[in-house]
C-alpha positions as MATLAB code, in Angstrom:
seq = 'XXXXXXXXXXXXXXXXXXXXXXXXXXXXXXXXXXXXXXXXXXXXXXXXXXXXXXXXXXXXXXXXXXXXXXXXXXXXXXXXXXXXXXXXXXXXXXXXXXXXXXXXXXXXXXXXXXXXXXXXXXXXXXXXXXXXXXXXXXXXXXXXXXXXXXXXXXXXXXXXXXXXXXXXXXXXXXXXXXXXXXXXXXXXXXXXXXXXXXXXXXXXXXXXXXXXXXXXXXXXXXXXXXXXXXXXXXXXXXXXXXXXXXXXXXXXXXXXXXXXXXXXXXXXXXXXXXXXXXXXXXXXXXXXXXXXXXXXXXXXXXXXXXXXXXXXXXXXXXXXXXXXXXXXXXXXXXXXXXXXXXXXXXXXXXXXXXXXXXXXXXXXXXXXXXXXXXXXXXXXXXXXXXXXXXXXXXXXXXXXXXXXXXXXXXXXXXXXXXXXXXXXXXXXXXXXXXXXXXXXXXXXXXXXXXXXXXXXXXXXXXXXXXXXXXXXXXXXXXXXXXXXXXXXXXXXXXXXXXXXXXXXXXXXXXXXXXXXXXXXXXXXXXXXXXXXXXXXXXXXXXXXXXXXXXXXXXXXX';
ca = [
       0.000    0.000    0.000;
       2.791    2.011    0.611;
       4.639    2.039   -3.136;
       2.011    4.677   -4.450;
       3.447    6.974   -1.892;
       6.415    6.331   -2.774;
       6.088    7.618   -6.303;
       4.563   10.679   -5.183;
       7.067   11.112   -2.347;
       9.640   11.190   -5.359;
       7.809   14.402   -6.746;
       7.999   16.073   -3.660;
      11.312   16.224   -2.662;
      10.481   19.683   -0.691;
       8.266   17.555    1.589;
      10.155   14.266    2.053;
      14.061   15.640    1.742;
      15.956   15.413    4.843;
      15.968   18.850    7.397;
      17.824   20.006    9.282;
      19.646   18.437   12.049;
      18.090   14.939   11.078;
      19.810   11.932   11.648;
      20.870    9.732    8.824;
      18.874    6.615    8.359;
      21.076    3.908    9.366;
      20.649    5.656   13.052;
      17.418    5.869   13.828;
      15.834    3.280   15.898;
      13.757    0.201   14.926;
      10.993   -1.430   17.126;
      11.186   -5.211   17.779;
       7.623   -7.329   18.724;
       8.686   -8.970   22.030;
       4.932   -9.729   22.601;
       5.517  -13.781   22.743;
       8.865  -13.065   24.950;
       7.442  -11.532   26.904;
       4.768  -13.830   28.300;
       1.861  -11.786   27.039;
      -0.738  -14.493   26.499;
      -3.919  -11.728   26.481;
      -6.407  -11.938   23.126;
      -9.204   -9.625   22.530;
     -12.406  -10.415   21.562;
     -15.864   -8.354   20.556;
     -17.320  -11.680   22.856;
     -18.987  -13.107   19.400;
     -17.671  -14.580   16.115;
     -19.015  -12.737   14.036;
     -18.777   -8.680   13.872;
     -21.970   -7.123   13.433;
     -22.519   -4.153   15.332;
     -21.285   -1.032   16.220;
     -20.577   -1.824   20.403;
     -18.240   -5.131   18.430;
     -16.289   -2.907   16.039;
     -15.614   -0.416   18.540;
     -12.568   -2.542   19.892;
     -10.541   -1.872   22.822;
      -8.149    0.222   24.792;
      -4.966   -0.217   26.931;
      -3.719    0.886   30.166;
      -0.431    1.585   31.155;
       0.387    2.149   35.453;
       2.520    1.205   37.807;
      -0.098   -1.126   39.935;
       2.145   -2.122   42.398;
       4.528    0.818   43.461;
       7.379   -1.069   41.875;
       8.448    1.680   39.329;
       8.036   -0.354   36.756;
       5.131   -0.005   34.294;
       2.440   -2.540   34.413;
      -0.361   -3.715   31.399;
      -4.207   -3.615   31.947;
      -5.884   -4.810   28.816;
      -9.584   -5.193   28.329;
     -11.926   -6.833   26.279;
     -15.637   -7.572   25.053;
     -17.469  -10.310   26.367;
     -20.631  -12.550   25.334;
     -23.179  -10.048   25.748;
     -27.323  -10.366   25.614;
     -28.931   -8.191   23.145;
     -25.040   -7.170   21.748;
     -24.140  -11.047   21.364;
     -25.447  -13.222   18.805;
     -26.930  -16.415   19.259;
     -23.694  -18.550   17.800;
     -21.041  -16.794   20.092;
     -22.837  -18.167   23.804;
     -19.986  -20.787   23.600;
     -17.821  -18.115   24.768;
     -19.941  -17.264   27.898;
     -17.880  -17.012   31.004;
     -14.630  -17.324   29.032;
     -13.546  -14.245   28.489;
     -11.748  -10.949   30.805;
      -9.872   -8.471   31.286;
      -6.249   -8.647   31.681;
      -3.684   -7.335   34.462;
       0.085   -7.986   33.418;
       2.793   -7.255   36.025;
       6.070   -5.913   34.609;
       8.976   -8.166   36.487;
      11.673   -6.211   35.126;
      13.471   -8.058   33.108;
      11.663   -8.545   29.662;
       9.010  -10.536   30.688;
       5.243   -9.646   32.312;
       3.102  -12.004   34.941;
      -0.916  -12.266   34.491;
      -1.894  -11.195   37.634;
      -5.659  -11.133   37.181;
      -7.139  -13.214   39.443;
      -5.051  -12.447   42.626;
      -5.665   -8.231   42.160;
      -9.121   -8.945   40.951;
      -9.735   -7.180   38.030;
     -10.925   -9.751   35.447;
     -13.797   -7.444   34.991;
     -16.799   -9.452   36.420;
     -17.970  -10.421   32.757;
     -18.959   -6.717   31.781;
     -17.848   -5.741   28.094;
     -15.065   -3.487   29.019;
     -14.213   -0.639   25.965;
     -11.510    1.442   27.779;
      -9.215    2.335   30.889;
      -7.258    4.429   32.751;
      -5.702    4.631   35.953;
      -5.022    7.099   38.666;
      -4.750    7.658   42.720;
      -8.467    9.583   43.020;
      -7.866    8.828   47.153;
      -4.014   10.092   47.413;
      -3.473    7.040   49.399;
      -0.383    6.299   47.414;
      -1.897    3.423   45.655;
      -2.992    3.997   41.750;
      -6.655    2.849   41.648;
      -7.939    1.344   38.259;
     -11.081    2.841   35.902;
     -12.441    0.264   33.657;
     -15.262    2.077   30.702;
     -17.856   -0.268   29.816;
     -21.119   -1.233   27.518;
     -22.762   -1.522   30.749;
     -22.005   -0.166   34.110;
     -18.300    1.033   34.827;
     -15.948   -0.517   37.425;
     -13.904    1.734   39.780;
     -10.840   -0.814   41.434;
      -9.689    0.388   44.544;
      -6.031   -0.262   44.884;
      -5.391   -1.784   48.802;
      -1.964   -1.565   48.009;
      -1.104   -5.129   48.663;
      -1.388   -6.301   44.445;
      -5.367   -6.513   45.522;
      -8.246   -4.565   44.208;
     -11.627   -4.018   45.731;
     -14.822   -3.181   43.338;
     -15.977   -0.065   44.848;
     -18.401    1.169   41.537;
     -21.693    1.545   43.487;
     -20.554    3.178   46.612;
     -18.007    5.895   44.796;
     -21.014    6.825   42.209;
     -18.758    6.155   39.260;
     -20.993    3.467   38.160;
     -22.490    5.434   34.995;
     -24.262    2.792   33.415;
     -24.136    4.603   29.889;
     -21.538    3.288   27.090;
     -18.254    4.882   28.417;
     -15.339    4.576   26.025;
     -12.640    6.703   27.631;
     -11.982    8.903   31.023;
      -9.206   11.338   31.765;
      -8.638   12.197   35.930;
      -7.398   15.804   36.869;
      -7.994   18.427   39.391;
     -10.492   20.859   37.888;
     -11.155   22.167   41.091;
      -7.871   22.558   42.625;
      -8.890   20.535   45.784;
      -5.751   18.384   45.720;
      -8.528   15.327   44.970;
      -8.429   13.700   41.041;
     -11.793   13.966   39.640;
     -12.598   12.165   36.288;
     -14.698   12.998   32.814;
     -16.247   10.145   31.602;
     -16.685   10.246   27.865;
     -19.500    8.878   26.698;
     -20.562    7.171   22.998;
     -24.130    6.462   21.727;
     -27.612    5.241   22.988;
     -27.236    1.528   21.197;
     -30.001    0.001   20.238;
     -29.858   -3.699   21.103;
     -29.274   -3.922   17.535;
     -33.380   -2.962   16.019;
     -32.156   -0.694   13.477;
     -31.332   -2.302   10.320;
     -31.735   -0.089    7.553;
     -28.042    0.060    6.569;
     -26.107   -0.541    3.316;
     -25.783   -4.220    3.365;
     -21.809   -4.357    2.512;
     -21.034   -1.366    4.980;
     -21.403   -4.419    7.444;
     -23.423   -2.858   10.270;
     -25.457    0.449   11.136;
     -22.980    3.182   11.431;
     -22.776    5.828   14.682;
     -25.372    8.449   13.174;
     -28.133    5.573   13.388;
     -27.834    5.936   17.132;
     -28.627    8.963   19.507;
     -26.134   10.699   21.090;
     -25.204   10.444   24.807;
     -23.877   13.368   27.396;
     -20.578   12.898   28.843;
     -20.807   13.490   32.425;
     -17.832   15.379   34.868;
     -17.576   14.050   38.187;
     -16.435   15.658   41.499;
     -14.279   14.063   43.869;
     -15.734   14.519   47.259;
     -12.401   13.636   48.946;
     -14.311   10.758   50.417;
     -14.831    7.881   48.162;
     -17.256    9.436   46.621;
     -17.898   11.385   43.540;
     -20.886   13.782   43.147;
     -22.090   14.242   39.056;
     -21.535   17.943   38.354;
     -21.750   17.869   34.671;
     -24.476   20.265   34.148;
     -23.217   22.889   37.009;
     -20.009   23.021   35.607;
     -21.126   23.621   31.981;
     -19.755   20.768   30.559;
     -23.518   19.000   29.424;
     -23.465   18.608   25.931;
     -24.419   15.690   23.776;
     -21.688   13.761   21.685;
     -20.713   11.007   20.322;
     -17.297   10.832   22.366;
     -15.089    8.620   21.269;
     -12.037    9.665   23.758;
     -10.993   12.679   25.759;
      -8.054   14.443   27.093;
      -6.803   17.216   29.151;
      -4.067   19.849   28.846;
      -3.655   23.305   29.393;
      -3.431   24.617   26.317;
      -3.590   28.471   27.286;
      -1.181   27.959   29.274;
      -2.777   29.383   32.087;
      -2.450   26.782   34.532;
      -6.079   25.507   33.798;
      -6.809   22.240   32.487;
      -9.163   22.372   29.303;
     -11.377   19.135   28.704;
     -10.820   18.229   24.493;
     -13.253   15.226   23.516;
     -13.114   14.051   20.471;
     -16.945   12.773   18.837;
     -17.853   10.416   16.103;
     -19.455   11.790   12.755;
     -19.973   15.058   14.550;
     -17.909   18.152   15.711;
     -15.516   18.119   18.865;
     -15.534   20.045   22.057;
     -13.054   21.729   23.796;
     -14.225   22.802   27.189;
     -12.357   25.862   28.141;
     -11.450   26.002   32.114;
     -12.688   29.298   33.378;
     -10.839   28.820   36.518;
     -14.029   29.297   38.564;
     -15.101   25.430   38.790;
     -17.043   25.981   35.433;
     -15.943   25.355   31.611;
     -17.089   27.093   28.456;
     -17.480   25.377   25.243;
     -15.536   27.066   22.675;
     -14.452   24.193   20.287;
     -16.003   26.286   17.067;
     -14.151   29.455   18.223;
     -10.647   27.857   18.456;
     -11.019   25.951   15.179;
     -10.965   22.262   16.452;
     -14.625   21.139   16.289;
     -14.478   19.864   12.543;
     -12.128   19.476    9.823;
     -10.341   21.543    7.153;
     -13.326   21.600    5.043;
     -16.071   21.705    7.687;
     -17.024   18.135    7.596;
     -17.947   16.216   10.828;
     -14.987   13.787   10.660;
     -15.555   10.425   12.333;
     -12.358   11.620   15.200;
     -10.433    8.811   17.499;
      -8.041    9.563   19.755;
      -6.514   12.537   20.391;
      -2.977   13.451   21.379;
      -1.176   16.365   22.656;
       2.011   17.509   22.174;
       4.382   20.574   21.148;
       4.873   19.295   17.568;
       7.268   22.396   16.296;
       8.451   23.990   19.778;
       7.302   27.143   19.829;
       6.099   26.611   23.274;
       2.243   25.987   22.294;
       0.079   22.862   22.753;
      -1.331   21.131   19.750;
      -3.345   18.486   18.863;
      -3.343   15.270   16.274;
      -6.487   13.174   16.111;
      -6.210   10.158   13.663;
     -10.337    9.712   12.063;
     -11.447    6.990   10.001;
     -10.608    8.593    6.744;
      -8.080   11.023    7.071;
      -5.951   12.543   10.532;
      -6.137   16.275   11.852;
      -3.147   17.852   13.330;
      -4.332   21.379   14.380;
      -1.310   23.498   15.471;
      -2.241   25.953   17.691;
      -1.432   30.053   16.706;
      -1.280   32.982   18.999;
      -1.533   36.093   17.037;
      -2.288   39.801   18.321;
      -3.154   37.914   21.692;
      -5.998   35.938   19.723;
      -5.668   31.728   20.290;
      -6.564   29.548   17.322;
      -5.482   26.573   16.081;
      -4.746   25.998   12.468;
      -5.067   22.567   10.140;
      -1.830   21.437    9.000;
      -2.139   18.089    7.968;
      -1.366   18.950    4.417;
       1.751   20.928    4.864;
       3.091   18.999    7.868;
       3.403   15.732    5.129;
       1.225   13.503    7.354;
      -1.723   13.699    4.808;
       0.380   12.192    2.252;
       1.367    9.209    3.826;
      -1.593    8.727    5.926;
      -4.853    9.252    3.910;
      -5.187    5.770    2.671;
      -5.770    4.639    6.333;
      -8.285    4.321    8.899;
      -6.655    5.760   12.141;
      -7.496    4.929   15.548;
      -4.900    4.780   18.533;
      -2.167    7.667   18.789;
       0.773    8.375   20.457;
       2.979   11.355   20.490;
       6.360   10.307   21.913;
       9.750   10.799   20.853;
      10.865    7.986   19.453;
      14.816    8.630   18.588;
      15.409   11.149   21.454;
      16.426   14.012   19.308;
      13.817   16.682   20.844;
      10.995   16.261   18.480;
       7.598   14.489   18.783;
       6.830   12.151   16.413;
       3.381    9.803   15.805;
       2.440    6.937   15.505;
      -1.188    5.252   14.473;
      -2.551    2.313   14.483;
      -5.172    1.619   11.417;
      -7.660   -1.323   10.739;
     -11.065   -1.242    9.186;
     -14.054    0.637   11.424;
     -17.270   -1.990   10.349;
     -14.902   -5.050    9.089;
     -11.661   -7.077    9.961;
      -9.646   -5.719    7.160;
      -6.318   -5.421    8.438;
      -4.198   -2.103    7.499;
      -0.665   -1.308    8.415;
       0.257    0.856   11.331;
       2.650    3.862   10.653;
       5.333    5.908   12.474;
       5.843    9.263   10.970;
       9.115   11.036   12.375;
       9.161   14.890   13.010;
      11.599   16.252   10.939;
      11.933   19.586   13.234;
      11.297   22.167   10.405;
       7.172   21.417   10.358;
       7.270   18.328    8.126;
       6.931   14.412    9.200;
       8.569   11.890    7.206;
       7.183    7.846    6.980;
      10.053    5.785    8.842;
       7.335    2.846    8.677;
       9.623    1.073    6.404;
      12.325    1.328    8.239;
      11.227    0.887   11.937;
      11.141   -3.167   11.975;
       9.050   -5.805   10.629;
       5.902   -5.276   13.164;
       5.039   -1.897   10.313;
       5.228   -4.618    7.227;
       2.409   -6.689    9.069;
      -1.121   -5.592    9.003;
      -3.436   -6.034   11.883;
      -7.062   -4.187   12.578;
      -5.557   -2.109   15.349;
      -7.434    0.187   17.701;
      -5.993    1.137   20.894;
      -2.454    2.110   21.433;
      -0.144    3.477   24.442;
       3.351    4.052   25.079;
       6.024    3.565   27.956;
       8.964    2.873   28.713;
       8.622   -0.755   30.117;
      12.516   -1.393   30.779;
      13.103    2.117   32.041;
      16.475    2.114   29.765;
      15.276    5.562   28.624;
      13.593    4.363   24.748;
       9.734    5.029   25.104;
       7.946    1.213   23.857;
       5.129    1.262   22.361;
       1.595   -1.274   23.052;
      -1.151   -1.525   20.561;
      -4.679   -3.353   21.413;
      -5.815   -4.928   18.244;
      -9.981   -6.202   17.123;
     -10.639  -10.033   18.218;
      -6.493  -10.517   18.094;
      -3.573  -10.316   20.518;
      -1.805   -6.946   21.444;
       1.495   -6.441   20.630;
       4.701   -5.049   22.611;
       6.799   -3.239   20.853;
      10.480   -2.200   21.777;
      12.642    0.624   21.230;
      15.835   -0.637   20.336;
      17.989    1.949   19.762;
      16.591    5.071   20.958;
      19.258    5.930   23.039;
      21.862    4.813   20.890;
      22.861    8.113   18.984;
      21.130   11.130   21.482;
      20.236   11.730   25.451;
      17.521   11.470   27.261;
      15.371   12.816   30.638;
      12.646   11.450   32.238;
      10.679   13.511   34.723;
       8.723   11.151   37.648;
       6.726   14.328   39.155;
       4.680   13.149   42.591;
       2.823   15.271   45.151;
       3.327   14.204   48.475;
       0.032   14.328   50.615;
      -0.190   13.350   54.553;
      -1.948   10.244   53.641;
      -0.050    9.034   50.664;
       2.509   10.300   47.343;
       0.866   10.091   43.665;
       1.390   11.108   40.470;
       1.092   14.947   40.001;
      -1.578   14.772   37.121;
      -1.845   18.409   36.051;
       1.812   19.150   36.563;
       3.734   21.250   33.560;
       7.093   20.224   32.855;
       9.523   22.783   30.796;
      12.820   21.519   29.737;
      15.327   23.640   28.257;
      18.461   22.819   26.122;
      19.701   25.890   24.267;
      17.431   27.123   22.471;
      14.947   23.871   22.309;
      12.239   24.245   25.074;
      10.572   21.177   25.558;
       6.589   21.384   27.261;
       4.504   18.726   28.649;
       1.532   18.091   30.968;
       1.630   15.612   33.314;
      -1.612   14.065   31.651;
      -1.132   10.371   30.690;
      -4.841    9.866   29.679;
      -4.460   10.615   25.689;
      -5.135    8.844   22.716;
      -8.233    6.046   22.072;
      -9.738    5.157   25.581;
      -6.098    4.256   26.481;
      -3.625    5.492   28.593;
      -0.218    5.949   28.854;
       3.432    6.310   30.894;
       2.567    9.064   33.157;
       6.258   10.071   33.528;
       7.299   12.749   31.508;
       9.855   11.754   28.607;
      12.278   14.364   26.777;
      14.705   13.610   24.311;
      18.121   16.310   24.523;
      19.808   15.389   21.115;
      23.695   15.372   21.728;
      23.408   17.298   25.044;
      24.387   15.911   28.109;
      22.704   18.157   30.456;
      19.218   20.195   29.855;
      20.084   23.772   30.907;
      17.099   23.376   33.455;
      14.176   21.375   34.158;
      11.160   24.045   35.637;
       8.380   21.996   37.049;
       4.966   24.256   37.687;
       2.573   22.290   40.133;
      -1.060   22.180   40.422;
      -0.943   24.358   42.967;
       0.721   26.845   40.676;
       3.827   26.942   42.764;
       7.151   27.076   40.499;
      10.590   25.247   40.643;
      13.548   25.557   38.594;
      16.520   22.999   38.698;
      19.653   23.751   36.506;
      22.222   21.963   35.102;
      20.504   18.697   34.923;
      22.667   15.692   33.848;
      21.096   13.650   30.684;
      19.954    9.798   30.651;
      18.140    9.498   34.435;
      15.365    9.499   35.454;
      14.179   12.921   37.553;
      12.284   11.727   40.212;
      10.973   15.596   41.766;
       8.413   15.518   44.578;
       5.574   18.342   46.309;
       4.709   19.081   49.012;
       0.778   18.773   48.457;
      -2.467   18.985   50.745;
      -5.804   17.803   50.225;
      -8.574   20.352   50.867;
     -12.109   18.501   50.421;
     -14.983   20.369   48.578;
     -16.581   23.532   49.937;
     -20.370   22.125   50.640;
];
């Protein structure tokens, strides 16, 4: 599939020649599939054997967290199961069967199914997405499974057990939830969560569809609010989705946070299916405006209601702005954000950036914005597979080229981009903490696949920043943290937001690549609580583990 780009790519030497400061190919890093190797036994399945709707196709995400305090980065993987009125008939063999997955990084290559001692197998619901995070600041990072059917909330006892606490915390939404991102929109010191929520389905009644499109697509089906939920600092959460100004119907497919003013607000971004975005802007004031039509984000170049995935955030050129790239069933986005004459917009440039070129032919799903050969830039890579049929596609990486063009490395990245798989989920992290960020994809009624960096650290530096808040009662990740590093003139930005991409979740520790450097010129960390920190002369290749001071103040009531 990839030879017609090929010939085009040879017209367009302006796009595809090497920039500046590129490395030469024999350098940059390939990704090996230690999947088997590593004792990662996990398949996914729609629970049927036959795909026919829209809750089967939808496919499932992957978690990446550190379940056990171990600092090494664990694998939660879910899947669908045998499921009345979803299910057909034919697939009740599989009854009982079939769960979710909790893998235990040991640290050296391999991964242990823990499942059944933590708990987690799911209790037979059919699981779409996850994410993780410490919502009690115990210490202990509790687990968020989004289902077709009521969601789970795990609390973590922090002895590699989990106890089903969904009824009593209120997070038991019992709408289709595909995807939930946990920050502080408060400012309590207490994680609360945004659920993102799909369609109304319909137990499958409607059948006036195009025969060969395989099943009723998303605009057959009503729409569905996403709901925002408060943490009340007490196991409990408190639905304030309508006070906070965040009601609105969608078809949300995923969602993520950043602060993209930055203004040390987090801004809600959900991305909706056959129907325009939101972006809910933090007004600071425990509300959110919806301004996703102002900023240029809710559709696509031409206006279109693009069917749009997973979204990822990143500083793709460095000028010290947040933007966004959302892979969509026929085409990607990657909206750079402008700031001109104090005015905030973001701008579509898929076309110039090169990523149109290569990427067109594909069905995107699963993102992930990482730096993948350490030299500074943030580069992407999707994972692609047919939306109503399993027609396998090729994934792609597509390296940043540092002068606002991305080049296809798929070819050269290692045999896993010459396969073809029907991929939907993805997440990265850096499982053997040897400073290359791996990569996991979740693939349709098939096993997920590991993939490792090898050779990431080979030719430039590296700095990863672990940034906790300390409470009285317990240290966690500090979601909502900014990290800035500087080396010379390259100024490197990232949230502390590991929720991104399609209902997945990634490494929540903050990865920078320094080129040749051996030192960033400083590492500034701004917390939640807005307080700032500057350390200089920061030696390259370790891992920065920085720590807060942090208190927990409950909600006003």
């Amino acid at each position: 599939m990839r030879l017609w780009i090929a010939i085009l790519a040879a017209g367009a030497t302006a796009i595809l020649a090497i920039g500046i400061g590129a490395q030469p190919a024999q350098d940059l890093p390939t990704f090996t599939d230690i999947t088997k190797r590593a004792g990662i036994a996990f398949k996914h399945s729609y629970g049927d054997h036959q795909l026919d709707n829209i809750v089967e196709g939808t496919g499932g995400g992957v978690c990446v967290f550190d379940y056990n305090g171990d600092g090494l980065m664990d694998l939660y993987f879910v899947t669908g199961t045998w499921t009345n009125n979803v299910s057909s008939n034919e697939g009740r063999d599989l009854r009982g069967k079939l769960s979710n997955k909790l893998y235990r990084n040991n640290g050296d290559g391999t991964f242990t199914d823990v499942t059944q001692q933590a708990g987690v197998g799911g209790n037979g619901v059919f699981s779409s997405g996850c994410s993780a995070a410490d919502y009690d600041n115990d210490g202990h990072v509790d687990l968020y499974v989004l289902n077709y059917g009521r969601n789970i909330l795990y609390r973590n006892n922090g002895d590699g057990t989990f106890t089903d606490v969904s009824k009593q915390s209120g997070l038991d939404d019992p709408r289709w939830s595909l995807s939930a991102v946990w920050f502080d929109y408060n400012n309590d010191g207490f994680l609360d969560v945004f659920v993102a929520n799909y369609i109304l389905y319909d137990d499958g009644k409607f059948r006036d569809y195009y025969p060969a499109a395989g099943y009723p697509g998303p605009l057959s089906y009503s729409p569905q609010p996403s709901a925002l939920y408060r943490n009340n600092g007490d196991g409990t959460f408190t639905d304030v989705t309508k006070e906070a100004g965040v009601f609105k119907e969608g078809r949300a497919m995923s969602v993520t946070a950043s602060d993209f003013r930055n203004a040390g607000l987090l801004d809600i971004f959900v991305t909706n299916d056959a129907m325009g975005n939101h972006y809910f802007e933090n007004t600071g004031k425990g509300t959110f405006v919806e301004n996703a039509l102002d900023y240029g984000v809710a559709y696509g170049e031409n206006g279109q209601g693009v069917s749009s995935m997973g979204p990822v955030v990143g500083d793709f050129n460095r000028d010290g702005l947040l933007d966004i790239f959302i892979p969509n069933l026929n085409y990607c986005i990657l909206y750079t954000q402008t700031l001109e004459k104090g005015r905030r917009n973001f701008v579509d440039q898929t076309a110039i950036s090169g990523l149109s070129l290569a990427m067109a032919q594909y069905a995107g799903w699963g993102a992930v914005a990482f730096d993948y050969d350490n030299d500074g830039w943030l580069d992407l890579f999707t994972t692609h597979g047919d939306a109503h049929h399993e027609y396998v596609e090729e994934n792609t990486l597509m390296r940043n080229k540092g002068n606002g063009k991305f080049e296809d490395v798929s070819d050269r990245s290692g045999r896993h981009f010459k396969e073809k798989h029907v991929g939907r989920g993805a997440a990265w992290a850096d499982f053997d903490n040897d400073g290359n960020i791996d990569l996991v994809i979740s693939n349709l009624n098939d096993h997920p696949i590991l993939l490792r960096n090898d050779g990431g650290n080979r030719v430039n530096n590296w700095l990863t920043v672990d940034a906790k808040l300390k409470f009285p009662t317990g240290v966690r990740d500090a979601i909502g943290a900014r990290v800035t590093v500087t080396t010379g003139s390259l100024k490197q930005i990232e949230d502390v937001v590991p929720m991104r991409g399609y209902m997945s979740q990634g490494d929540p520790r903050a990865h920078f690549g320094l080129g040749k450097a051996q030192y960033a010129d400083s590492v500034e960390m701004r917390w939640p609580d807005g307080v700032v920190e500057r350390t200089e002369h920061v030696k390259a290749n370790q891992f920065l583990k920085l720590t807060h001071d942090a208190k927990a103040n409950g909600v006003k009531r």
